[in-house]
BABASE-977857 format. One record per residue (C-alpha): x, y, z; residue in one letter. Coordinates in pm, 1 decimal. Each point is the difference from the previous one (the first is absolute). Example, Ala and Ser with C-alpha at 12.3 -4.5 7.8 and 13.67 -1.06 7.14 Angstrom:
REM residues 2
<rec c1="1230.0" c2="-450.0" c3="780.0" residuo="A"/>
<rec c1="137.0" c2="344.0" c3="-66.0" residuo="S"/>
END
This chain:
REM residues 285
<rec c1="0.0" c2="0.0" c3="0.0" residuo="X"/>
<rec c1="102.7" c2="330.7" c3="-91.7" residuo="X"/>
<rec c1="137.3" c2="277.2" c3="301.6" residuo="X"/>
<rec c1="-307.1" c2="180.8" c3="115.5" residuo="X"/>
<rec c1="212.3" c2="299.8" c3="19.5" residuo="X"/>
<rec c1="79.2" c2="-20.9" c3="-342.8" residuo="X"/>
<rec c1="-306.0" c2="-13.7" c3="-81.7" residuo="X"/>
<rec c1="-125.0" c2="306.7" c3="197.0" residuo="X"/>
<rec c1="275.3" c2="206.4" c3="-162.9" residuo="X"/>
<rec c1="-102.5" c2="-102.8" c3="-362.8" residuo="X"/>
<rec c1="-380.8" c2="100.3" c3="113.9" residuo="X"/>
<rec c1="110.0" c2="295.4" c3="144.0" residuo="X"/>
<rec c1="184.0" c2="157.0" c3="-308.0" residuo="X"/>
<rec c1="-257.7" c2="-189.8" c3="-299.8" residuo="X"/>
<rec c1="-400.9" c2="7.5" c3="16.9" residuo="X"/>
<rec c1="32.9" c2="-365.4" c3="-141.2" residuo="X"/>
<rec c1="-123.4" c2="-223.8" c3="292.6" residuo="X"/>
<rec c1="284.4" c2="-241.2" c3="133.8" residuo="X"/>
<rec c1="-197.9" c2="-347.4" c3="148.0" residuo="X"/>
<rec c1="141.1" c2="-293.6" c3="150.5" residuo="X"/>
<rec c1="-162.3" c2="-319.7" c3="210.2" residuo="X"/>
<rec c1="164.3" c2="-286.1" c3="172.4" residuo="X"/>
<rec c1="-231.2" c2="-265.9" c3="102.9" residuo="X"/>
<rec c1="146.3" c2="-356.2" c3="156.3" residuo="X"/>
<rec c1="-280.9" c2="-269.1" c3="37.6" residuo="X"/>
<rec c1="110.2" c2="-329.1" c3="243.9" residuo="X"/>
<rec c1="-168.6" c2="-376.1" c3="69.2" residuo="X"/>
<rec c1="-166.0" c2="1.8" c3="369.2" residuo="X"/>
<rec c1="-69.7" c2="-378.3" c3="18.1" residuo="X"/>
<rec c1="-197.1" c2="2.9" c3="-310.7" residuo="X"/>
<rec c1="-100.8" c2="351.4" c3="-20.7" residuo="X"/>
<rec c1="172.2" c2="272.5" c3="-182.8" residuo="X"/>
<rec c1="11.6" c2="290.5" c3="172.3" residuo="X"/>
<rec c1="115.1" c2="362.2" c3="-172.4" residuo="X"/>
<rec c1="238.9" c2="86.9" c3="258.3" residuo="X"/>
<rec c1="153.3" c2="311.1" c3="-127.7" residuo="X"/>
<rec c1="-85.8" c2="274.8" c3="-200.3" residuo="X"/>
<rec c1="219.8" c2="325.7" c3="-69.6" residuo="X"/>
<rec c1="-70.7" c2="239.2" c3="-217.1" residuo="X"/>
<rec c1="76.1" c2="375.8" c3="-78.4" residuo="X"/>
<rec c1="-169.4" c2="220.0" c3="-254.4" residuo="X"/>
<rec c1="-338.4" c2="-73.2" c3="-150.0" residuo="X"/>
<rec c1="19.8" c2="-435.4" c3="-25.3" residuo="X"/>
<rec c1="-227.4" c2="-172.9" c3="270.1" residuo="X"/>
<rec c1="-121.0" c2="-323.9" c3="30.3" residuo="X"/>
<rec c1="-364.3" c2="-63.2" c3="166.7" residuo="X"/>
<rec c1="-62.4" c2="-266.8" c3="268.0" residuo="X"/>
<rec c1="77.3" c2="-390.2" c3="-8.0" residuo="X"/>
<rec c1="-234.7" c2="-172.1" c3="-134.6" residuo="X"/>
<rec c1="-65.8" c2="-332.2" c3="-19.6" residuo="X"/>
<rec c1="-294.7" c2="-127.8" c3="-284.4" residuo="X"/>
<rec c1="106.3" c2="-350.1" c3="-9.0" residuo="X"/>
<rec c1="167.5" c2="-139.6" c3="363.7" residuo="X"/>
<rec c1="277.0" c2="122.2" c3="195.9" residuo="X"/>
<rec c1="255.1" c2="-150.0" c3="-203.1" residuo="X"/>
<rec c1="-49.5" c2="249.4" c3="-299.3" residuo="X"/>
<rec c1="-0.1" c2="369.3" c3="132.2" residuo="X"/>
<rec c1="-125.6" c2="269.2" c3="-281.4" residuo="X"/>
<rec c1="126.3" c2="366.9" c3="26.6" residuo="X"/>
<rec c1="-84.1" c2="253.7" c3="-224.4" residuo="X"/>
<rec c1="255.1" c2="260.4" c3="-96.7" residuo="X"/>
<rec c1="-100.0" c2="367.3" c3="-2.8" residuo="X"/>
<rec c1="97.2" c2="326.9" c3="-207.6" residuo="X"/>
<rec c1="-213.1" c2="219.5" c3="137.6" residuo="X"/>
<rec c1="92.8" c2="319.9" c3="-258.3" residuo="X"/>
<rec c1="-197.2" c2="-237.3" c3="-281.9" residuo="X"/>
<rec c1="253.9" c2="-1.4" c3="-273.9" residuo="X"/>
<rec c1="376.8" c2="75.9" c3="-57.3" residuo="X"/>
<rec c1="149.2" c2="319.4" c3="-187.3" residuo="X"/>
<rec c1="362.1" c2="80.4" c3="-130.6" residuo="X"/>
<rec c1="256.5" c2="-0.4" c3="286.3" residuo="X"/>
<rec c1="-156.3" c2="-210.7" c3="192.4" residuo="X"/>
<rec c1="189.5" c2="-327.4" c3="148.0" residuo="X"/>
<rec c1="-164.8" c2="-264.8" c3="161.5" residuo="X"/>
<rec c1="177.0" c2="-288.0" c3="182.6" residuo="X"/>
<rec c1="-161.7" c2="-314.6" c3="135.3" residuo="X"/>
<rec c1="160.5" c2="-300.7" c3="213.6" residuo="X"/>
<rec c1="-162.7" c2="-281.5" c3="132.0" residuo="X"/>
<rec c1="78.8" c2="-308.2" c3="181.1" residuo="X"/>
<rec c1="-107.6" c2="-337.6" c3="38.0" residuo="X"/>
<rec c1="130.3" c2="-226.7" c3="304.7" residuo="X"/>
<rec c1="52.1" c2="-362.7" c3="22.6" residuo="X"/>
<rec c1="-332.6" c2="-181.3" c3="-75.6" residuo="X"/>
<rec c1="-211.9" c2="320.0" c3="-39.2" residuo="X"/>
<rec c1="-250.1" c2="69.9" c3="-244.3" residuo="X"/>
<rec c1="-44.9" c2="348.8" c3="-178.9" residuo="X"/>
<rec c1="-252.8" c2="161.3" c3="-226.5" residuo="X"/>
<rec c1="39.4" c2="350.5" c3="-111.3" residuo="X"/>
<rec c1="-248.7" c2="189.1" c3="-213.0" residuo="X"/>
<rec c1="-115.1" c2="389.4" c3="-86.1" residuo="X"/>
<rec c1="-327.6" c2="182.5" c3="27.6" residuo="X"/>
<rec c1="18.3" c2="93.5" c3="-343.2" residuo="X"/>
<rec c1="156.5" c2="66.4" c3="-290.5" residuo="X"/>
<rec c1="356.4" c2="183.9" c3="37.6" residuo="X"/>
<rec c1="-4.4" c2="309.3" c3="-222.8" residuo="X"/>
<rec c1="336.4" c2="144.3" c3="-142.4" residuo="X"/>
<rec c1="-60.6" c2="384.2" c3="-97.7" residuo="X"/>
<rec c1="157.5" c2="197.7" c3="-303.5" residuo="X"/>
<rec c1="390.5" c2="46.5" c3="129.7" residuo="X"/>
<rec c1="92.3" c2="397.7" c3="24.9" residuo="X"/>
<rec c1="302.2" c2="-93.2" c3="-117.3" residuo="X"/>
<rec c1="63.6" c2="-215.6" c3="311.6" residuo="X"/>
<rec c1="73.2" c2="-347.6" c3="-17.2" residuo="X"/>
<rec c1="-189.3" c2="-226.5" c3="264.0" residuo="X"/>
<rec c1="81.5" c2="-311.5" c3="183.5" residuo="X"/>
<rec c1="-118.1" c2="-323.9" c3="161.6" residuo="X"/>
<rec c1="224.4" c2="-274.7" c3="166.8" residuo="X"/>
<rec c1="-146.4" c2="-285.1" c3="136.6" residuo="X"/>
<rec c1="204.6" c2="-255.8" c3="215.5" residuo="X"/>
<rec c1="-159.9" c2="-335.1" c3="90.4" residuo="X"/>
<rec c1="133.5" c2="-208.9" c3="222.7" residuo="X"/>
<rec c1="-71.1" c2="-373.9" c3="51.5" residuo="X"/>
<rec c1="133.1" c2="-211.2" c3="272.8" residuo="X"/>
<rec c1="-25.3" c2="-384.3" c3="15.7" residuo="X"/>
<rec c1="-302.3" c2="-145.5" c3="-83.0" residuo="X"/>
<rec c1="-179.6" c2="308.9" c3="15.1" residuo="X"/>
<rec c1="-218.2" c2="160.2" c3="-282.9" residuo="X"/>
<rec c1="-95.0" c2="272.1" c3="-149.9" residuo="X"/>
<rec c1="-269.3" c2="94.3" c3="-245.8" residuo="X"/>
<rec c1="42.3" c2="383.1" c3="-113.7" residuo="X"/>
<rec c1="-305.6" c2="84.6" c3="-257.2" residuo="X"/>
<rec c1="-42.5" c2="355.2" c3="4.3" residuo="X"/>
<rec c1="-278.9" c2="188.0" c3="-207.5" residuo="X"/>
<rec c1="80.5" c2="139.9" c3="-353.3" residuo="X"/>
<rec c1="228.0" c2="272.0" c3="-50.0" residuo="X"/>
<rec c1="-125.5" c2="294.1" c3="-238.8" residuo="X"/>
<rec c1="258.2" c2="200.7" c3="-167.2" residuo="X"/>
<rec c1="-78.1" c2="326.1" c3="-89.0" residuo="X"/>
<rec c1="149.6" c2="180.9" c3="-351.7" residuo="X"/>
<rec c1="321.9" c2="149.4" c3="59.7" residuo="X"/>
<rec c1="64.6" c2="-214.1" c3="307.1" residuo="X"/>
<rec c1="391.5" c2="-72.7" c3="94.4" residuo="X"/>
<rec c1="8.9" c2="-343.3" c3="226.9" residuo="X"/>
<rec c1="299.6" c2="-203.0" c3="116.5" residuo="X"/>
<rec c1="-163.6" c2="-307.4" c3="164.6" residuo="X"/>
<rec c1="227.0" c2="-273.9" c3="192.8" residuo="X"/>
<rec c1="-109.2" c2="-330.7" c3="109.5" residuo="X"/>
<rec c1="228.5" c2="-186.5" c3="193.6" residuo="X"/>
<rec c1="-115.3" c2="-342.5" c3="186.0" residuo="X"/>
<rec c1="245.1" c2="-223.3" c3="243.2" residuo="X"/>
<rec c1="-144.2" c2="-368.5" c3="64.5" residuo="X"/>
<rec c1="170.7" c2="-188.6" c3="236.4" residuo="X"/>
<rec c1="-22.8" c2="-412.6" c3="-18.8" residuo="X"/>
<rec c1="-353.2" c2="-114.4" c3="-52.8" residuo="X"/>
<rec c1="-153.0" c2="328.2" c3="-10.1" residuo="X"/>
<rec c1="-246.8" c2="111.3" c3="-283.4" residuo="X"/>
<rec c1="-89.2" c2="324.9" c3="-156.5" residuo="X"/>
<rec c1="-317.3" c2="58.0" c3="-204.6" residuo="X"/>
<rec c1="-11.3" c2="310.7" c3="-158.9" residuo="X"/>
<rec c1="-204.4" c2="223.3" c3="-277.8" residuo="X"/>
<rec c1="47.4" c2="307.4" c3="-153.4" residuo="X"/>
<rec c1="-258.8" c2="159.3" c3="-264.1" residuo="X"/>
<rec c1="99.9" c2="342.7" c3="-146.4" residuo="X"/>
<rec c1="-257.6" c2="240.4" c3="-211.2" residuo="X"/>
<rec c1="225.5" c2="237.8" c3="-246.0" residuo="X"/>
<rec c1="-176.1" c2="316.4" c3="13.7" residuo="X"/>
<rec c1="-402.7" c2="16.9" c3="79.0" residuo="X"/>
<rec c1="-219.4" c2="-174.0" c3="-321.0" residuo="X"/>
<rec c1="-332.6" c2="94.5" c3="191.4" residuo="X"/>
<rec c1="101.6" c2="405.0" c3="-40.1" residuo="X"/>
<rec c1="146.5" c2="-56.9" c3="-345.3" residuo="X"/>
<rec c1="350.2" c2="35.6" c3="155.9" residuo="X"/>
<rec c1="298.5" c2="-169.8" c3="-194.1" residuo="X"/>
<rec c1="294.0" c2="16.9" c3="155.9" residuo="X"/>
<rec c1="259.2" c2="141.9" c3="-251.3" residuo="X"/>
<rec c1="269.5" c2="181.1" c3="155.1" residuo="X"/>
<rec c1="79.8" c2="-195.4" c3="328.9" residuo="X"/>
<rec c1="245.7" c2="-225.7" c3="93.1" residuo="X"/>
<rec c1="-24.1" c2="-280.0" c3="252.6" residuo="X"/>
<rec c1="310.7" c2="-202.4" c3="137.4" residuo="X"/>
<rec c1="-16.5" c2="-404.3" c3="169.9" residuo="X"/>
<rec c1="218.6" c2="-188.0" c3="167.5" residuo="X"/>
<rec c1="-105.5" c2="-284.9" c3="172.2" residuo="X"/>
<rec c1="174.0" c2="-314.1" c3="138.3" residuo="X"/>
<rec c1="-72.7" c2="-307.4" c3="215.0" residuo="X"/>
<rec c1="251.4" c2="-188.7" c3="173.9" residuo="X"/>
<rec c1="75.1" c2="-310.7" c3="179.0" residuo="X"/>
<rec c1="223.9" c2="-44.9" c3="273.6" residuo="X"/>
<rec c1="223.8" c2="299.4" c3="-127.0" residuo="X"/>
<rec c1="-35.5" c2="-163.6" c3="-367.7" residuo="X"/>
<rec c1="-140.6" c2="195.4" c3="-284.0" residuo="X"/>
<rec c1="-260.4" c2="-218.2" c3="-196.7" residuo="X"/>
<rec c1="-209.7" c2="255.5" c3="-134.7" residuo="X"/>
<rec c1="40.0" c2="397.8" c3="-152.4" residuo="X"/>
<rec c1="-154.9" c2="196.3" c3="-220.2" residuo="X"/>
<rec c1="32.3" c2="359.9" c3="-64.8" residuo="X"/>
<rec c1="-200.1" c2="164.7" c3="-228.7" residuo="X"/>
<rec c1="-30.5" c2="383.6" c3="-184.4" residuo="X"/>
<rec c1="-304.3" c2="130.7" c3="-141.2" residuo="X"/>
<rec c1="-7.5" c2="339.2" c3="-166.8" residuo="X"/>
<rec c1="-289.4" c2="156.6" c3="-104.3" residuo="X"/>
<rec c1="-139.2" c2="21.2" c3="-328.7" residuo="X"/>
<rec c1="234.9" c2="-296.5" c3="-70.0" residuo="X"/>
<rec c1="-238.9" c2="-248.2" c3="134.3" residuo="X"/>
<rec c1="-125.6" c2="-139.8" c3="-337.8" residuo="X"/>
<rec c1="281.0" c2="-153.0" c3="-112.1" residuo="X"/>
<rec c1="4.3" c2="-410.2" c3="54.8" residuo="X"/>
<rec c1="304.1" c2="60.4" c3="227.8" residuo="X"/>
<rec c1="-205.0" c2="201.9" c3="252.1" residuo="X"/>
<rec c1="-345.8" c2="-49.9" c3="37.2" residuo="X"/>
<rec c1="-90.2" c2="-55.8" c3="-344.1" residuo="X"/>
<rec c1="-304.2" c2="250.7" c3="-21.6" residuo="X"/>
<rec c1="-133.9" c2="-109.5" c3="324.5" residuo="X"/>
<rec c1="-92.8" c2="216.5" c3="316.8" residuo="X"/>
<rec c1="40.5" c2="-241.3" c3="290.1" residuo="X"/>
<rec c1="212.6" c2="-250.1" c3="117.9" residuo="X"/>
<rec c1="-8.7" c2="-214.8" c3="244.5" residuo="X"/>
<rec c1="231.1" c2="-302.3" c3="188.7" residuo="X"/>
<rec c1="-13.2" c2="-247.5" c3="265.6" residuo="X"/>
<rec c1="328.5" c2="-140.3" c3="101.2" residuo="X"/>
<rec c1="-31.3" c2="-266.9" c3="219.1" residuo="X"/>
<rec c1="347.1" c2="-185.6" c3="207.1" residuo="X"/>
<rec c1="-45.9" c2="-249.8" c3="167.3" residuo="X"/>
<rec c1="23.4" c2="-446.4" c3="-28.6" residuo="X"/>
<rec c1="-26.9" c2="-60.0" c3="-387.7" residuo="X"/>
<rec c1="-393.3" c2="1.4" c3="-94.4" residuo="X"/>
<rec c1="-112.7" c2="-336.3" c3="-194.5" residuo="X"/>
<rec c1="-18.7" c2="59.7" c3="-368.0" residuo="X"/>
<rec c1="-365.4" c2="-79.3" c3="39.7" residuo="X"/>
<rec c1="-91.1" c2="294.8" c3="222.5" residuo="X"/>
<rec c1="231.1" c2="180.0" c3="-342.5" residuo="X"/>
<rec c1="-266.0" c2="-136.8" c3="-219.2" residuo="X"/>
<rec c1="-301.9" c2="82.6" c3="253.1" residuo="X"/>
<rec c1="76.5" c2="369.0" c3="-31.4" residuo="X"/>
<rec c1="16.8" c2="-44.0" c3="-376.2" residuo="X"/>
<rec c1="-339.8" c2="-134.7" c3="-16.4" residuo="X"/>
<rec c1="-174.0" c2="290.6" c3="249.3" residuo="X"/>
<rec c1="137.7" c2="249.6" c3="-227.4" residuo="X"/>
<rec c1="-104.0" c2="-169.2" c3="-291.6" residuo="X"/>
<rec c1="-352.1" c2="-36.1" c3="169.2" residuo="X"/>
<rec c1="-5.4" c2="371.8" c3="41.5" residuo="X"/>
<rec c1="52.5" c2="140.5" c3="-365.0" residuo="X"/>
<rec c1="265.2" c2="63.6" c3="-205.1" residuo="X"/>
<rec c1="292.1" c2="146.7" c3="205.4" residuo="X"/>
<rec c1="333.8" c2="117.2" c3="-98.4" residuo="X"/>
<rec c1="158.7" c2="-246.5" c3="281.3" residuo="X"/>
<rec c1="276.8" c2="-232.4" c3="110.6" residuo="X"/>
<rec c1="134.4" c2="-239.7" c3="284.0" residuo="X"/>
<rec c1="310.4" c2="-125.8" c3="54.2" residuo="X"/>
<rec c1="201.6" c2="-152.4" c3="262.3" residuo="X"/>
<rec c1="413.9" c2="-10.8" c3="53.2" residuo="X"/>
<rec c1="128.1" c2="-143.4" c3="307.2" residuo="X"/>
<rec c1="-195.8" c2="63.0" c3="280.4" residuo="X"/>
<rec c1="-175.1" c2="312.0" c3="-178.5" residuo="X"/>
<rec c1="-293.4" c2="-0.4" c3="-167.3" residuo="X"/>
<rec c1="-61.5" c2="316.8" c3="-193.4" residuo="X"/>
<rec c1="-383.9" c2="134.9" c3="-176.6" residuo="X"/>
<rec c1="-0.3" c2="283.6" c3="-216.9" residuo="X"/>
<rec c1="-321.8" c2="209.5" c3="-180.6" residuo="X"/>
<rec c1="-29.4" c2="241.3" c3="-225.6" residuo="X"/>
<rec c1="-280.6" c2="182.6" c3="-67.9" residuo="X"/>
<rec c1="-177.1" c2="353.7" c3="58.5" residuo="X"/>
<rec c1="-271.3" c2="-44.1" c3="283.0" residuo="X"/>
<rec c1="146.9" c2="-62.1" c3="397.5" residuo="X"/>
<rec c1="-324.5" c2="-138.1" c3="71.6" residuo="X"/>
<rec c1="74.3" c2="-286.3" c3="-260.3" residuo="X"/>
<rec c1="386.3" c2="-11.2" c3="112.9" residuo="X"/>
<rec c1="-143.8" c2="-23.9" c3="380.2" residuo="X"/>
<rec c1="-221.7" c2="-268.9" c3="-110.0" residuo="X"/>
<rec c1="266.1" c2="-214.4" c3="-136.5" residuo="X"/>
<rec c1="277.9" c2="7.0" c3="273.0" residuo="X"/>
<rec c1="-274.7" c2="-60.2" c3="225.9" residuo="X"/>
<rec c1="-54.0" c2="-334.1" c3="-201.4" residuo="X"/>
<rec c1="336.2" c2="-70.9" c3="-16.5" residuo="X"/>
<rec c1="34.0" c2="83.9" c3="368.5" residuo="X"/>
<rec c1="-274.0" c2="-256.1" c3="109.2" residuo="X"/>
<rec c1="184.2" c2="-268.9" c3="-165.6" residuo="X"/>
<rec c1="358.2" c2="82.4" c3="109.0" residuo="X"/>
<rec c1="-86.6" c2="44.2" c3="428.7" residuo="X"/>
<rec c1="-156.3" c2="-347.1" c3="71.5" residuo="X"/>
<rec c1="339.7" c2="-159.9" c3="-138.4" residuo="X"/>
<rec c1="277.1" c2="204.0" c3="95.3" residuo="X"/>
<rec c1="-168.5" c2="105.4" c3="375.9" residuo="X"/>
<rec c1="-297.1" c2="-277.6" c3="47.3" residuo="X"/>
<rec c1="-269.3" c2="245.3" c3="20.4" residuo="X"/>
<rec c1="-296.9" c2="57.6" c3="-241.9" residuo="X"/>
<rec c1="-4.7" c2="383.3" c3="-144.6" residuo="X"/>
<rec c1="-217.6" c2="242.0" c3="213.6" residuo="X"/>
<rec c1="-21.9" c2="303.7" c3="-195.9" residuo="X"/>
<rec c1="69.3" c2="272.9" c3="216.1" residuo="X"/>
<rec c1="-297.5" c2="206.9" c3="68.7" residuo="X"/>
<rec c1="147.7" c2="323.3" c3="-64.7" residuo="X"/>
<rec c1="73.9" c2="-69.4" c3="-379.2" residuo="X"/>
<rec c1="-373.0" c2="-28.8" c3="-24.6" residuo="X"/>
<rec c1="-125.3" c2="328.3" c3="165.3" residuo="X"/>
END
């Protein structure tokens, strides 16, 4: 976690907002508690909560200024302990304003100890024209721990007629395991580049669910196949490298893109955590 007096200076000479939030969740004979939560700046998370049993314990992360403009730099760190289970979710959808000739910033830090998991499925996150994002992803499993995580981002706003032609968003992400790299991806996506088949090929929105964990059966592979099939046609694929199963969609609706990680979701948690998908009730409010 960044110095909080750092961050207090950069607030103090920028009107950009400077956020960060620590939270540390831990097994208490079979429940998991959230046992600490720092933050500075506007990041919050609301109360435990606990939809399924003790053993899974929900929080729902918090930016209470409702959307993210040039300057600003968000940091988020979160840890899992031994045998601990995790789920982290939004309100909403994460809105990233027009830049002011200020780059903004989100790093995420995930943590997984031994046999602990972790399922981190925020809501969709709306770029606005002009926008200037670096976004890191970083995630640390330890032996036997799994990560399930999804990620659905909307290039400008196709319900105001929006395209997003000028901006410029930055990825990193990683997973790995036991200090070993088995997954990164880094992506850049500039705007009114987004048509060519080497970015989004036309489309709007895209969306992934990465998923590490013990290798899925190629059956479960061919399950999420079919459900997407069953829905319509779908610009979608599935695939799976060692201990990483990866779904990707392209399209130019979130609803749609929400739809189909949710399917993919359902089939993915039974197997890698023994536990049949409860869709969290804030993605349906």
């Amino acid at each position: 976690m960044p110095d909080c007096t750092v961050l207090r200076d950069l607030a103090a000479s920028s009107s950009a907002w400077q956020a960060s939030l620590t939270l540390g969740f831990a097994d208490d004979a079979g429940t998991t508690r959230l046992l600490d939560k720092l933050h500075y700046g506007p990041l919050r998370v609301q109360k435990a909560l606990y939809p399924e049993d003790a053993r899974v314990c929900q929080a729902i992360i918090v930016h209470p200024p409702g959307g993210v403009v040039g300057g600003d730099q968000l940091e988020i760190d979160i840890g899992v302990g031994d045998r601990a289970h995790a789920f982290i979710s939004t309100p909403g959808a994460a809105k990233w304003y027009q830049a002011n000739g200020k780059v903004s910033r989100q790093s995420v830090h995930l943590h997984v100890n031994q046999d602990a998991a972790l399922e981190w499925l925020p809501q969709e996150t709306i770029f606005f024209d002009t926008a200037d994002v670096v976004l890191d992803q970083h995630v640390e499993l330890a032996a036997g721990a799994t990560f399930i995580g999804c990620e659905i981002l909307c290039m400008g706003r196709r319900g105001s007629g929006e395209v997003f032609n000028s901006g410029r968003i930055r990825q990193r992400s990683s997973i790995r395991r036991e200090g070993r790299l088995i997954w990164w991806e880094q992506g850049d996506m500039l705007g009114g580049r987004l048509a060519s088949p080497l970015a989004l090929n036309g489309r709007t929105v895209c969306a992934t669910l990465t998923a590490a964990g013990k290798p899925l059966p190629a059956a479960v592979l061919n399950e999420i196949r079919a459900d997407i099939a069953a829905d319509g046609e779908h610009v979608f694929g599935v695939t799976q490298t060692k201990g990483v199963l990866v779904a990707r969609h392209l399209g130019d609706d979130s609803e749609t893109a929400r739809r189909l990680m949710l399917n993919v979701w359902r089939r993915v948690r039974p197997h890698l955590l023994e536990r049949e998908a409860v869709t969290p009730r804030i993605w349906q409010t």
